[in-house]
N, C-alpha and C positions, 0 to 999 in steps of 0.2 A: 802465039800469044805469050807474054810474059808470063814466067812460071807464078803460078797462084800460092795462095798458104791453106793448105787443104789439112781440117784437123777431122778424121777417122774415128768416129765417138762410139768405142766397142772393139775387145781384141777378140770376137770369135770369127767363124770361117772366112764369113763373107768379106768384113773389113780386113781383115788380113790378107786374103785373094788381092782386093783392089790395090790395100799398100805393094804387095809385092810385083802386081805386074805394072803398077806407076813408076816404082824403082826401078825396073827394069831395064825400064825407057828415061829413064833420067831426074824424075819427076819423084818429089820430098814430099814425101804426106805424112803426119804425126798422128798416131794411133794413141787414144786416150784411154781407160779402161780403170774400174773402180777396184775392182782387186788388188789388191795388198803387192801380187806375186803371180806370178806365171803358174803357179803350182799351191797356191792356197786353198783351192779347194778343187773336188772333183768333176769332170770333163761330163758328165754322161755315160750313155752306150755308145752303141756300136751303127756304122752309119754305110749304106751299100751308096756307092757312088755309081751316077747314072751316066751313059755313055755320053750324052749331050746335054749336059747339064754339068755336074760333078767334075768325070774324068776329061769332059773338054777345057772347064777352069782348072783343071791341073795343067794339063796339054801345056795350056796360055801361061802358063806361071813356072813353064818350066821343071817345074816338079814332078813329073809322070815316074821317073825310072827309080824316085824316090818312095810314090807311093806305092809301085808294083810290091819293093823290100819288103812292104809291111803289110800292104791289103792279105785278105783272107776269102780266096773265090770258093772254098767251102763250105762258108757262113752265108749262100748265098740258098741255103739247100730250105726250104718253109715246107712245114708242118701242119696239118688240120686235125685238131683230134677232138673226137665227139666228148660229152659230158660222164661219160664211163668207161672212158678211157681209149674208147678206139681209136686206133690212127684210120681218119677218114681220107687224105690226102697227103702225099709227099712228093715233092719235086725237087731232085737234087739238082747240085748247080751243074751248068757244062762239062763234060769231060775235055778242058781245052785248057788253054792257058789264061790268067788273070784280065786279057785284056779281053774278054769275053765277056758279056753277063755285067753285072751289077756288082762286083767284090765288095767287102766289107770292111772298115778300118774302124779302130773305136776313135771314137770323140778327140779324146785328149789326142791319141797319138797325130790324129789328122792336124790338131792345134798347135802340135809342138813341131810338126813339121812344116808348116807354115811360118812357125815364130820361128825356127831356127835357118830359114832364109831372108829375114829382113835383117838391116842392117843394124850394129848395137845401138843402143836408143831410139829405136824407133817406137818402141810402144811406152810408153809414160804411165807406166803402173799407180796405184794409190789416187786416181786422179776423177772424182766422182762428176760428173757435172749437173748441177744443181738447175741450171738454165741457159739457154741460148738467146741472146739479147740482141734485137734486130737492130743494126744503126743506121739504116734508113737508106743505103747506097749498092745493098744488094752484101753486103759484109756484117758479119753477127763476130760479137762479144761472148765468150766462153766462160762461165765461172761456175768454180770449182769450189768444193765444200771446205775445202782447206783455205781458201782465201785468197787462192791465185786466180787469175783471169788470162784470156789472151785471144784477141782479135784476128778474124780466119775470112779471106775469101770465100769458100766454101766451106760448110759442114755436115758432114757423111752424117746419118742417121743407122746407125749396126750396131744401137744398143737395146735389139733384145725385145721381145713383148710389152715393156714398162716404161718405152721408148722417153725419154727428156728432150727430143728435138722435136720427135712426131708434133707435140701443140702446135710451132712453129707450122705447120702444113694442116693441119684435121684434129676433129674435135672428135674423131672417134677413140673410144678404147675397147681394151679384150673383153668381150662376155662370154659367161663361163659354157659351155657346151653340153653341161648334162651328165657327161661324165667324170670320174675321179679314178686317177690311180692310183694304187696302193703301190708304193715300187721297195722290194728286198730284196736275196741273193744268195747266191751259193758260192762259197771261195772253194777253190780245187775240188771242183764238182767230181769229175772224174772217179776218184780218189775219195773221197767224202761221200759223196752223193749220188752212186752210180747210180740206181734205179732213177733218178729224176735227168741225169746225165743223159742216159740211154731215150727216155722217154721226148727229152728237147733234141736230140739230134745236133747236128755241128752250124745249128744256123737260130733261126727262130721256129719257133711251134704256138702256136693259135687254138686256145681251146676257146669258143665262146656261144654262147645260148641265154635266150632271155633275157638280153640287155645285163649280162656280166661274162667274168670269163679272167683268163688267164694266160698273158703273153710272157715267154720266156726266152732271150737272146744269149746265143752263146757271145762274149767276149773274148779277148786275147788273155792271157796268164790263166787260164783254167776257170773264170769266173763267169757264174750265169749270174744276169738280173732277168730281174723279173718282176711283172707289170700285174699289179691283182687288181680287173678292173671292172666298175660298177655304174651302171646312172642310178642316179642317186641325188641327191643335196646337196649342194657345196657344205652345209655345216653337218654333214650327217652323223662327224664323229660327236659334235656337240650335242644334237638330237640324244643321243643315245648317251651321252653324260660320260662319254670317255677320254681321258687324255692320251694324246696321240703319242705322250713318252712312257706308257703303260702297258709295254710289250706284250703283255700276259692276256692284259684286257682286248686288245687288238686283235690278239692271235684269236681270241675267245669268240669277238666280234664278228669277224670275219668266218669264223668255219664255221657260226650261225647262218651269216648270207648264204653259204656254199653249203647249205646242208640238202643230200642227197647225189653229191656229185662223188665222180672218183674216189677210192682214198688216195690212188697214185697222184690226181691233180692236186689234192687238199695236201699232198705234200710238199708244196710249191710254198702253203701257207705254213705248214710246220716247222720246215725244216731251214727256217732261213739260219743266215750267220751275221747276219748285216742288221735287224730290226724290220721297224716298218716305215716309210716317210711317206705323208700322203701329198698327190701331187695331183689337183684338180687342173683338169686340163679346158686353155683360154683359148680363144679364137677372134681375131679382129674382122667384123659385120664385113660381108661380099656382094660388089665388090666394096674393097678400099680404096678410093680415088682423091685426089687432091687438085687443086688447083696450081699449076706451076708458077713456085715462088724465087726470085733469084737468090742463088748463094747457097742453096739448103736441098738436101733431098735423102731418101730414106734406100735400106736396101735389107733384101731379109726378113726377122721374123717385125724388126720398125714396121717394115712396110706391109707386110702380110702374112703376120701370124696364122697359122691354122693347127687344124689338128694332126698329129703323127700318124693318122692313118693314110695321109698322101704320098708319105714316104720320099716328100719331095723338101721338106724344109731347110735341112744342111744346102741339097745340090744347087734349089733356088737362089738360098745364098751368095753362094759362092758363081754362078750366072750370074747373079747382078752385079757382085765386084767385079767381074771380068768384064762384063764390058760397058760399068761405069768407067771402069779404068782405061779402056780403049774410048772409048766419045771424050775424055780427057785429055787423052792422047793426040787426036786427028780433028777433034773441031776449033772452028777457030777464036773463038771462048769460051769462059766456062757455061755463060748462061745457053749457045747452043749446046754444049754437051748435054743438060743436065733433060734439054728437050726431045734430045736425040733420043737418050736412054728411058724417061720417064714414057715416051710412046712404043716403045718396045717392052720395057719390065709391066708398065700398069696393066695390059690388056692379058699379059702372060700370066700374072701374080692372078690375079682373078678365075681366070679356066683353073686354075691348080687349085685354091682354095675352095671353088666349089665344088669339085670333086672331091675335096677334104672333107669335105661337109657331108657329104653324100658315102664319103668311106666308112667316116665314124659313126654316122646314124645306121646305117643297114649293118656296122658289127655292135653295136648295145642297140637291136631292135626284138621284139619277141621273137621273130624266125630265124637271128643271128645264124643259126648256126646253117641254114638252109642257104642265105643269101652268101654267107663267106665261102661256103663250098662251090655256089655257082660262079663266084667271082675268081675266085682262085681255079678255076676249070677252065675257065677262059681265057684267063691271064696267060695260064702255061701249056 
């Protein structure tokens, strides 16, 4: 088929995966994204890449031997620790080599590894898109907040929870899930923070009970984050009349909630270096389904948002740029690619987000700590 004008609305995993294995094969796709700058603001944590999922969309793009350099099959090692500090559970990662298991990469590095194999200009930074404007022939108009526009064959939907294409396909949006996290950090834990160091292990560690609890990730350069999480209200910091740039008041806030637990875990809450950022965690209604429309389609958290307790939302990603990017590649237009793909990603996105849903309610349930112990028994 004649090469299409495919414009990639979102420079994280997934739209990244797809530009890169379309380049591959020949195929020019422009990655749009509203940031400023590659590096304006920060990536996230830390993301275990899944053998059929994750590390196959590397496989597909090439980049495997690239991400060995930098994964972390250490960080693969999870934690259970009861509300007084026991370690209930530990399961270290393989004694084998990275291509084993689940390894670990953070956020940004996986980002920059990705951006630093497309070709220069491929991602069109500062470039917000305001709306996607259907012209009736299966081809949408693109305009940008800045005042530019520009007319695309197709257009990728990989921007994100708050998606600007999603309307184009479904009237759904994220509802809030009941929980909220509180997320802070340790810089050169090690070294700084050994007792909290010691207590998180070289991966994640899980303390939770009674629909709250405390998830802590080891990162690369010596830094833990750390997730202090509650069901709760979406406005709960407003309930209680506090401003969330009120560090003092927070900290205050919070070892109220947590009163009776650890004082090793309430160190989690004391001893940040970072503040507090509260980050109530969305979910888009399962499943998510659309009706297939020509010229448009979504991929990611666009298309199915869920909660981090599926542990699958990076790897999902980055599966569906891979092989939006292959039905690209091998059908004989775009409009069978996008049928090929949307009957393979929709029924997949949906099994994952329900278990997402079923991850995050049985860890913020009364018996959390009973149902994560059985889960994690089983898991490993």
């Amino acid at each position: 088929m004649p090469t299409p004008r495919i414009a990639i609305i979102g420079a994280g995993p997934g739209g990244l995966t797809c530009a890169r294995i379309l380049q591959q094969h020949g195929i020019t796709a422009a990655v749009y994204d509203l940031d400023a700058s590659r590096s304006v603001r920060n990536q996230g944590g830390t993301l275990d890449m899944h053998p059929d999922s994750g590390q196959h969309a590397l496989r597909e793009a090439g980049l495997w031997h690239d991400f060995l350099a930098q994964a972390r099959p250490e960080g693969q090692q999870m934690r259970l620790v009861s509300r007084d500090g026991r370690i209930l559970f530990d399961a270290m990662p393989p004694e084998a080599d990275t291509t084993e298991g689940n390894p670990e990469i953070d956020r940004g590095q996986l980002r920059d590894l990705l951006l630093d194999s497309l070709k220069p200009d491929t991602v069109r930074w500062g470039h917000k898109l305001t709306r996607a404007e259907p012209l009736g022939d299966g081809t949408h108009r693109l305009h940008f907040a800045d005042g530019s526009t520009t007319d695309v064959d197709l257009v990728v939907g990989a921007d994100g929870a708050w998606s600007k294409v999603r309307p184009l396909l479904s009237d759904a949006t994220p509802r809030y899930t009941g929980v909220t996290f509180v997320e802070t950090g340790l810089d050169d834990a090690d070294a700084r923070h050994p007792r909290l160091a010691e207590l998180t292990g070289n991966g994640t560690m899980m303390a939770l009970d009674d629909n709250q609890g405390f998830v802590a990730q080891r990162n690369s350069g010596g830094h833990i984050r750390i997730y202090i999480g509650m069901r709760t209200a979406q406005d709960w910091h407003e309930q209680a009349g506090l401003a969330l740039t009120d560090t003092a008041a927070v900290r205050e806030a919070l070892l109220k909630k947590f009163t009776g637990w650890s004082p090793d875990l309430l160190g989690f809450i004391t001893d940040t270096d970072t503040g507090y950022t509260n980050r109530p965690l969305f979910a888009l209604p399962v499943p998510h389904t659309w009706t297939h429309t020509p010229g448009v389609t979504l991929l990611g958290d666009a298309a199915h948002l869920m909660s981090p307790f599926s542990g699958m939302g990076a790897n999902l990603a980055m599966l569906d740029g891979a092989d939006l990017a292959y039905t690209l590649i091998e059908a004989p237009t775009v409009d069978d690619a996008l049928r090929a793909y949307e009957t393979v990603m929709l029924p997949r996105s949906a099994e994952a987000a329900e278990g997402a849903a079923e991850g995050i309610n049985g860890a913020f349930s009364p018996d959390s700590a009973t149902q994560t112990l059985a889960h994690m028994t089983q898991r490993h």
